[in-house]
C-alpha positions in Angstrom: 6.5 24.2 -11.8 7.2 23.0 -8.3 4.4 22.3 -6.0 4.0 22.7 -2.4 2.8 19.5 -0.3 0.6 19.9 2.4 -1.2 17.1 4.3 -4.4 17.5 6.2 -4.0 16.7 9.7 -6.8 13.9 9.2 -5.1 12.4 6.9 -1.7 12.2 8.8 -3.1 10.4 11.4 -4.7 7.6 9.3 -1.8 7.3 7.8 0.2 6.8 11.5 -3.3 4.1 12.4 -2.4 2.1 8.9 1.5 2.2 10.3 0.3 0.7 13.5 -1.3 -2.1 11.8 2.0 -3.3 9.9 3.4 -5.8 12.5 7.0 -5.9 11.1 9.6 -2.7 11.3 10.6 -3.6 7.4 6.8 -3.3 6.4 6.3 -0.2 7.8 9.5 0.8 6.6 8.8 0.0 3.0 5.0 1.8 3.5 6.8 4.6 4.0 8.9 4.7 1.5 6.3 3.4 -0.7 4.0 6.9 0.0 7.1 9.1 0.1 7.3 8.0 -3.9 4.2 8.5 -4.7 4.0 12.2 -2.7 7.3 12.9 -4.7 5.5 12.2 -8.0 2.6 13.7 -7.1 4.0 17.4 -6.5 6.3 16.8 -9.7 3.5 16.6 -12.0 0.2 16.3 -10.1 -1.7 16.3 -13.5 -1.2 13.5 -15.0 -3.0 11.5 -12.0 -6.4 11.2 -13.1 -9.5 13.0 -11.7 -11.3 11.2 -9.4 -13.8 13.0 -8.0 -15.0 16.9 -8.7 -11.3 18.4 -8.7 -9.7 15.7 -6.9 -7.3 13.2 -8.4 -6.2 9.9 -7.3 -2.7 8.5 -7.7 -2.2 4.3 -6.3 0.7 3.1 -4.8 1.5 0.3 -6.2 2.4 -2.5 -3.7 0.7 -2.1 -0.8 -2.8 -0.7 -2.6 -3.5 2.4 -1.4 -5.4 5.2 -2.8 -4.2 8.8 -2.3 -7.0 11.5 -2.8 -5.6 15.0 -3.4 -6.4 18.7 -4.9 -4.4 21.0 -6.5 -4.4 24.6 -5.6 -2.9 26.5 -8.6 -3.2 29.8 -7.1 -0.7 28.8 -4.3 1.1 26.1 -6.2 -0.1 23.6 -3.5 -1.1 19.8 -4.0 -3.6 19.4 -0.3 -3.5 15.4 0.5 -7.0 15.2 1.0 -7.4 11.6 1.8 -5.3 8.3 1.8 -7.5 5.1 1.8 -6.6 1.6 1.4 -8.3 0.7 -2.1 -10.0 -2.8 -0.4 -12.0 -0.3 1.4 -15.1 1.6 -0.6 -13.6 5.3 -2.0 -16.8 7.0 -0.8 -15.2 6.7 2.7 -12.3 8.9 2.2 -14.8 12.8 2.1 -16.3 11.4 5.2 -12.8 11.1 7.2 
């Protein structure tokens, strides 16, 4: 099954904040492409990220350390991208932002 991606508003723009921060064009660059990965992984099989939280999973990125918080909505064959935090900062943060 093919899932749906949708990514809160919120969430998009902490995403463009954590893309200001980079200083060089090639890190942001490779960020990017870094999340694109993981967002591709996550709609092909969102399940086998594990549960973080309630009903929402977490799937890492693996070099720049980032945590991506996300639901899955069966019903609508949707995965919502709930939250994505950088993992030196404490998870609680991401339901608050």
């Amino acid at each position: 099954m093919s899932y749906s991606l949708i990514v809160l508003p919120a969430v998009a723009e902490h995403l463009t904040e954590a893309l200001r921060e980079r200083e060089q064009r090639e890190t942001r660059r490779a960020l990017i492409a870094e999340i694109a990965a993981v967002f591709d992984k996550i709609v092909e099989r969102p399940r086998r990220f594990p549960v973080a939280y309630a009903q929402v999973h977490r799937a890492l990125t693996p070099r720049f350390h980032f945590a991506i918080f996300f639901e899955i909505i069966e019903e609508r064959a949707e995965v919502v991208i709930v939250g994505v935090l950088h993992q030196r900062r404490d998870p609680a943060l991401w339901p608050k932002r």
